[in-house]
C-alpha positions in Angstrom: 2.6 -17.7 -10.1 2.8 -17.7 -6.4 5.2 -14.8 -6.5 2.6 -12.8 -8.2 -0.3 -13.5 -6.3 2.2 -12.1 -3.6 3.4 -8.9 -5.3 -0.2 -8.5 -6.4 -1.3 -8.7 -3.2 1.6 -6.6 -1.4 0.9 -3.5 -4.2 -2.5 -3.4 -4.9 -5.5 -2.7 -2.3 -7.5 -0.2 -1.1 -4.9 2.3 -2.3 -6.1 2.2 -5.4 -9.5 4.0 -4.7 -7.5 6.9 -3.8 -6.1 7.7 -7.5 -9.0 9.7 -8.7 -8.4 12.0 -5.7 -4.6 11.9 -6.6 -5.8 13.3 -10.1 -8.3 16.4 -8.4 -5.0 17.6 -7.0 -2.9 17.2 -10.6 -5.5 17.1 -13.6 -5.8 15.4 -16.4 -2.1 15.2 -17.8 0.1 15.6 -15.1 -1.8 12.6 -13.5 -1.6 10.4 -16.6 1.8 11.1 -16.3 2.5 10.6 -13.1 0.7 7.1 -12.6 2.7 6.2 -15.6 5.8 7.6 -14.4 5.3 5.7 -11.0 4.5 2.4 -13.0 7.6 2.4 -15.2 10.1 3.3 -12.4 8.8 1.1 -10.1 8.6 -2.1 -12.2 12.4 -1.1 -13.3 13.4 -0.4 -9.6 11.1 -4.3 -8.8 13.7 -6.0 -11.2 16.8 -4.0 -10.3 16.3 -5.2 -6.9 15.7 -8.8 -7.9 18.4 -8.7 -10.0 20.5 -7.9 -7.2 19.1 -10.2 -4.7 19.4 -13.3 -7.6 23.2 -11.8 -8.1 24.1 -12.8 -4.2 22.0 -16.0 -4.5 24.4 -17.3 -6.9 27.4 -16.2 -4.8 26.0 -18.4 -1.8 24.5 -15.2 0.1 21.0 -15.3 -0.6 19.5 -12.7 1.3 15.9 -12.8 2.6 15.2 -9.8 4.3 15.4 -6.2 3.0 17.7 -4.7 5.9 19.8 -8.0 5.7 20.5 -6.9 2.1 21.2 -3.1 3.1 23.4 -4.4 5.8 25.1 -6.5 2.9 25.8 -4.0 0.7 25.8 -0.8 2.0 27.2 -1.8 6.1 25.4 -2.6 9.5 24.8 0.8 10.3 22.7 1.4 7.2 20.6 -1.8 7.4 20.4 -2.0 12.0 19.5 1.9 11.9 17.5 3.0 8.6 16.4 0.4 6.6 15.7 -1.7 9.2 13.2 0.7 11.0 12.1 2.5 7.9 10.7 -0.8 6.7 9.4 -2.2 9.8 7.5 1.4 10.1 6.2 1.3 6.4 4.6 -1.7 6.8 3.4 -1.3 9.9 1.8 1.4 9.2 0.0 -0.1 6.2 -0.9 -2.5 9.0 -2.8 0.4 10.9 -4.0 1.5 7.7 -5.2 -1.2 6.7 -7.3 -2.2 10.0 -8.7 1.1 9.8 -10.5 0.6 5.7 -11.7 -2.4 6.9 -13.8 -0.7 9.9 -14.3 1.4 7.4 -15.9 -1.0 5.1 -17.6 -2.5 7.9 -19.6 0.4 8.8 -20.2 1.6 5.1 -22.0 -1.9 5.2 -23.5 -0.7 8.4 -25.1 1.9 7.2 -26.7 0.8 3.9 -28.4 -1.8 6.0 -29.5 0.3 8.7 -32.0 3.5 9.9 -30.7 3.7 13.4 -26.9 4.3 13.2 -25.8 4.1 16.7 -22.6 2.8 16.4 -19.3 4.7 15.8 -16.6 4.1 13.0 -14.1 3.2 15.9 -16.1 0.4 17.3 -15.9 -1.4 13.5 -12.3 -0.8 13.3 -12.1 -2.6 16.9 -14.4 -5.8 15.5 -12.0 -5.4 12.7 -9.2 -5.9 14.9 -10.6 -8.6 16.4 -10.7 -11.0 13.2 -7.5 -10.2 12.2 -6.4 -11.4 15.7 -7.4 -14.6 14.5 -5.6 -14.1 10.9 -2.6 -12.7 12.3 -1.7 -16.9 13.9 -1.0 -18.1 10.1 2.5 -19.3 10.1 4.3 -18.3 7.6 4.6 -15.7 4.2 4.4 -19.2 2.1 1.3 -20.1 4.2 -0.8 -17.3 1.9 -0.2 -18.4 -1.2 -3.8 -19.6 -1.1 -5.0 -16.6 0.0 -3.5 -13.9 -1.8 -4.5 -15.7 -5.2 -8.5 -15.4 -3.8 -7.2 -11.5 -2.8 -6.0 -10.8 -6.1 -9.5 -12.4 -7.4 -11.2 -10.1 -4.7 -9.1 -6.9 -6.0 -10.4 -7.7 -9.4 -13.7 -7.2 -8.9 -13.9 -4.5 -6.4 -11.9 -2.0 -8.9 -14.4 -3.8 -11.7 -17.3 -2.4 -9.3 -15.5 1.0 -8.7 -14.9 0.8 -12.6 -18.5 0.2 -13.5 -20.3 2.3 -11.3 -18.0 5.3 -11.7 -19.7 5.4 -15.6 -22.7 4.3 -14.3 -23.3 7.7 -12.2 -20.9 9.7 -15.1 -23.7 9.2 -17.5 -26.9 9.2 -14.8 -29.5 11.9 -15.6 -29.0 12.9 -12.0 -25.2 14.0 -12.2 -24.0 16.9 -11.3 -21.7 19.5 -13.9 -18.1 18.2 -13.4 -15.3 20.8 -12.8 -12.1 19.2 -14.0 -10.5 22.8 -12.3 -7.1 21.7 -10.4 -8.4 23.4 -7.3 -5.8 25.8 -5.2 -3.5 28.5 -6.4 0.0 29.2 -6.0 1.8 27.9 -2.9 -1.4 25.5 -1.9 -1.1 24.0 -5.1 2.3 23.3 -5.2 2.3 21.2 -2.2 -0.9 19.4 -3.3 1.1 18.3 -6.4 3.9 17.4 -3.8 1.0 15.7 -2.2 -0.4 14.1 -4.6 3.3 12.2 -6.1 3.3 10.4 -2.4 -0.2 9.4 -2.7 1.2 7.9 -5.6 4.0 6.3 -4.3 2.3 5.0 -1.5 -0.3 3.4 -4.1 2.3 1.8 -6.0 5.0 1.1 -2.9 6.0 -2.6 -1.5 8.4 -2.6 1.0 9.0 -6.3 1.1 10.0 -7.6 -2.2 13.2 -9.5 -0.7 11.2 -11.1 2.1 8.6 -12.4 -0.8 11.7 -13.6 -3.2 12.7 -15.6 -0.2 9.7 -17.5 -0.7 11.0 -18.9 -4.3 12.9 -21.8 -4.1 16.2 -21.8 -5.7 17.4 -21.1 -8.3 15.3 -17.9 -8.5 16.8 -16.6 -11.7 13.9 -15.4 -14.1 10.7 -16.6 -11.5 10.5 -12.6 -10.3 10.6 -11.5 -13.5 7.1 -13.5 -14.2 6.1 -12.7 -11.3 6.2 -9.2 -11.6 5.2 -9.2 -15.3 1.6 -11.2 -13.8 1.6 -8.0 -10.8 1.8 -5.4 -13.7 0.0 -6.7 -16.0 -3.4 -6.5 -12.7 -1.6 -2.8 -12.0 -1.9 -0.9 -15.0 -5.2 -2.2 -16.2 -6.9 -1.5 -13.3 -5.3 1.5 -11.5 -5.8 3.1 -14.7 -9.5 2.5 -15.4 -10.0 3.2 -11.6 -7.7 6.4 -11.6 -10.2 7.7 -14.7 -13.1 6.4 -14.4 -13.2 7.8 -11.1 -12.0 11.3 -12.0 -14.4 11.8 -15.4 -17.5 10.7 -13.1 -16.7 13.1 -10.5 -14.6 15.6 -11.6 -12.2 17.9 -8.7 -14.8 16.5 -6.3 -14.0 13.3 -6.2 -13.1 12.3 -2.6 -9.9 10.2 -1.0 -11.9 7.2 -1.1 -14.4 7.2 -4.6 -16.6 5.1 -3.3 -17.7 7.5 -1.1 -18.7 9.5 -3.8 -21.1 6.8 -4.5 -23.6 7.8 -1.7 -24.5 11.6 -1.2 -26.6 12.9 1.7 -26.9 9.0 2.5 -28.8 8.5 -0.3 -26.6 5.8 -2.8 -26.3 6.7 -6.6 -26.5 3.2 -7.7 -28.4 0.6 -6.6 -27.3 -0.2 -2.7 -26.8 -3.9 -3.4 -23.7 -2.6 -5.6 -22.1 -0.7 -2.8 -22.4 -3.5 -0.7 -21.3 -5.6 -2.6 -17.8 -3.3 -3.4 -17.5 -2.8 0.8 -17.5 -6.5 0.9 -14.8 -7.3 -1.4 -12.7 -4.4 -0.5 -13.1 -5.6 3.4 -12.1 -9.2 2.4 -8.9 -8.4 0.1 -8.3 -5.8 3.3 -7.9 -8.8 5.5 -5.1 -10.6 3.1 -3.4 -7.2 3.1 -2.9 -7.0 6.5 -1.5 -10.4 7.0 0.8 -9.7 4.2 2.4 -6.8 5.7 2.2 -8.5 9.2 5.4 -10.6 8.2 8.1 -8.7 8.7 6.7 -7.6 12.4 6.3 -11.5 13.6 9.5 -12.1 11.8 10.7 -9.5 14.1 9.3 -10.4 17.4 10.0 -14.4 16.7 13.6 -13.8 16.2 13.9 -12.6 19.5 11.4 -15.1 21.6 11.5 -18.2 19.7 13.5 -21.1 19.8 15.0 -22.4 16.7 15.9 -25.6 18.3 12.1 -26.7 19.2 9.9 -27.7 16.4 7.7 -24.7 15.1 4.3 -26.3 16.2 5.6 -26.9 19.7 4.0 -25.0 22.6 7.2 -23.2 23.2 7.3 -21.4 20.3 3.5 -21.2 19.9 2.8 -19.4 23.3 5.1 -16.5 22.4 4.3 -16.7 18.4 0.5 -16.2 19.5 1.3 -13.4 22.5 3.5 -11.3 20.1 1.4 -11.2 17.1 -1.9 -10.7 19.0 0.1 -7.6 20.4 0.9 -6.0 17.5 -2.8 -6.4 15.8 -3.9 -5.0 19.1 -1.6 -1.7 19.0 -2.6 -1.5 15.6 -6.0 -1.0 16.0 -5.7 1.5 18.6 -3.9 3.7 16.3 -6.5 3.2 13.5 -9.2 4.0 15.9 -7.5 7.1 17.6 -6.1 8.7 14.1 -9.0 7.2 11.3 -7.6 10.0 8.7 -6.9 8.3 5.4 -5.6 10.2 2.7 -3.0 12.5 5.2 -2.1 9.0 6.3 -1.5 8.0 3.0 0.3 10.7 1.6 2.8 10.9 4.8 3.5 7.2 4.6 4.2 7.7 0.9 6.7 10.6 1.1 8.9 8.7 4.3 8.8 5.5 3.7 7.7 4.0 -0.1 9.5 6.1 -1.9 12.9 5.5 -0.4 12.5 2.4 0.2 11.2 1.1 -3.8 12.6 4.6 -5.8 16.0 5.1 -4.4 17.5 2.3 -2.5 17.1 -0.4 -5.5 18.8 1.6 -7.3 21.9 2.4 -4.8 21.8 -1.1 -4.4 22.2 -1.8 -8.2 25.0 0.9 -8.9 26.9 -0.4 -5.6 26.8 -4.1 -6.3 27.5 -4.0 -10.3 29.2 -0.6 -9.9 28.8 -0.2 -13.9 30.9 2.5 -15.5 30.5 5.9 -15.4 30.5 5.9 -19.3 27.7 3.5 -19.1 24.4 4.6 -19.7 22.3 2.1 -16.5 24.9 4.2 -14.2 23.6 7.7 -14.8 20.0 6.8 -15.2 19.9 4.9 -11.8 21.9 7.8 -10.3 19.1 10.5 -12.2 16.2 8.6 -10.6 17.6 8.3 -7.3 18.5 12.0 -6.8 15.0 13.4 -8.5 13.1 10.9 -5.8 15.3 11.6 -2.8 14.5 15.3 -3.2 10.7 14.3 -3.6 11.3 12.3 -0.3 12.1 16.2 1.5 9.5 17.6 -0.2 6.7 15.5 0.0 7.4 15.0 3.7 7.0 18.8 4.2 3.4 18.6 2.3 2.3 16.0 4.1 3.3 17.3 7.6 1.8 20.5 6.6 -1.5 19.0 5.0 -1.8 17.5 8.5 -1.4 20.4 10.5 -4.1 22.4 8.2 -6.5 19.7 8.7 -5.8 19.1 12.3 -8.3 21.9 13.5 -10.9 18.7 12.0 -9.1 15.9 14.1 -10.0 14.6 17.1 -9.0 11.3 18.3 -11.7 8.1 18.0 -13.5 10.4 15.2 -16.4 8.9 13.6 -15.2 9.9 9.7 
């Protein structure tokens, strides 16, 4: 159970409130297809990778962290020089991310309980910041167990909010016609579908399934498979219901984040106590999030400037545990406040980092440490999958790079979006 309040947790979030935007891009069927595409072939790529990881457990090489297990299998190069920093930058970046939908939250918040809006989206992300200096100090990935069963509680509700009130203004005397129009032509549309499969990826992506096995105790053998069995059974009910709802309420306008269809011309379209309630729970499970994909950064800096031979509450391996970890919160909410662009983000992070790291390298992995038979039939299909999503790695890297330059003539840095 606590391995799938942990892969709940590492999966689902804020993410999630993007689909319906994924689908203005896509339409109806392709993005039925595509969310159910991402959800079988991630849950396969989840267990090929446990699988693997249980397989060197019981050969007395139980590996704990993703690039320790690249290094393993595929040599030091591989795990010291791409998997190492692809992962450390994936999550990260969700970090950033992450820091920057709670200021986001904050001010939404803000702003339903205010007439005099003086203060700027980047001075929430920084109060932001500021708690999460505080959440940043819990020890250990074990440590949340706690917390990310009351996030996955949180999650729940704020995508039975987004749920609810998406058919509550679908069916409102006030709503407008709904155009269910793929919008672009030609070459704009085919990198908005490009687009629109690393939003995707990004929604469904976890880039630290070996550091949350680690948390099992032994033997492992089956407890991941439960686990992620608990995960999918929260992931397709509610991305799903989210990812529609969303879409049949507001049609191709439906924006990167639904809920800010839910006010228009700052007047809300349900009742305000609703929206604040849903910026409330979205800003708490925000906060369990972030710690989450902390991990692997304090894992990171504490190898380097902690001492194994002191005891862990000692000061000399609290002094540096507390400088390093208030460091990285702090860099990471300068970037959200400089570059608070959410969807761009999204889809970028998406295309470089999720979808090698949970479409193609479980796989690899698989093929190299089992190295079944050509004739057999796991072989080709792990090979098929890996090829189709390392091309969609090229091309949804070019979309998102260009998506970014087309909309740069809107950025400026500490924007108040």
């Amino acid at each position: 159970m606590h391995c799938g309040y942990h892969l709940t947790t590492a999966i689902v979030g804020p993410p999630v409130l993007s689909l319906p935007f994924m689908f203005v891009m896509l339409g109806w069927v392709a993005g039925v297809f595509c969310l159910t595409i991402g959800a079988l072939v991630t849950f396969y790529s989840y267990n090929l990778l446990s699988l693997v990881l249980e397989h060197h457990e019981q050969l007395g090489q139980r590996q704990l962290r993703f690039r320790d297990l690249a290094t393993h299998i595929l040599g030091s190069k591989w795990g010291r020089y791409y998997v190492g920093p692809l992962q450390f930058t994936v999550c990260y970046a969700a970090v950033a991310v992450c820091i920057l939908l709670g200021g986001q939250s904050l001010k939404a918040i803000y702003v339903l309980s205010t007439t005099n809006e003086k203060m700027k989206l980047y001075e929430f992300v920084v109060i932001f910041g500021g708690f999460m200096l505080i959440l940043a100090q819990i020890p250990s990935f074990h440590s949340l167990r706690h917390i990310n069963l009351v996030s996955l509680i949180l999650y729940l509700a704020y995508s039975l909010c987004t749920v609810v009130g998406s058919i509550y203004i679908g069916k409102s005397k006030n709503t407008t016609h709904k155009n269910y129009s793929v919008n672009g032509h030609g070459v704009n549309q085919m990198y908005a579908i490009f687009n629109a499969i690393s939003i995707t990826a990004t929604t469904y992506g976890n880039g630290i399934l070996p550091e949350i096995q680690a948390t099992i105790a032994p033997p492992v053998k089956g407890k991941m498979f439960k686990g992620l069995c608990v995960c999918y059974a929260v992931i397709v009910t509610t991305f799903f219901s989210v990812a529609i709802s969303g879409y049949w309420a507001f049609g191709n306008q439906a924006q990167s984040i639904i809920l800010s269809n839910f006010i228009v011309d700052g007047n809300p379209l349900v009742p305000k106590w609703f929206i604040l309630m849903s910026n409330i729970f979205t800003l708490l499970q925000v906060s369990a999030i972030t710690v989450v994909y902390l991990q692997p950064t304090n894992e990171i800096f504490e190898q380097k400037f902690a001492d194994p031979k002191s005891p862990q509450f000692s000061s000399r391996n609290i002094m540096p545990r507390l400088v390093s970890r208030s460091f990285s919160v702090v860099v990471a909410t300068i970037i959200a406040a400089m570059f608070p662009f959410f969807g761009d983000i999204m889809a970028l992070i998406g295309a470089f980092g999720c979808i090698p790291l949970d479409f193609v390298l479980p796989m690899v992995f698989y093929n190299v440490t089992f190295q079944p038979s050509k004739r057999d039939l796991i072989f080709w299909i792990n090979t098929f999958i890996a090829v189709i999503f390392s091309a969609l790695v090229v091309l949804g890297a070019i979309s998102s790079v260009r998506q970014i330059i087309l909309d740069s003539n809107t950025y400026h840095l500490f924007a108040n979006v």
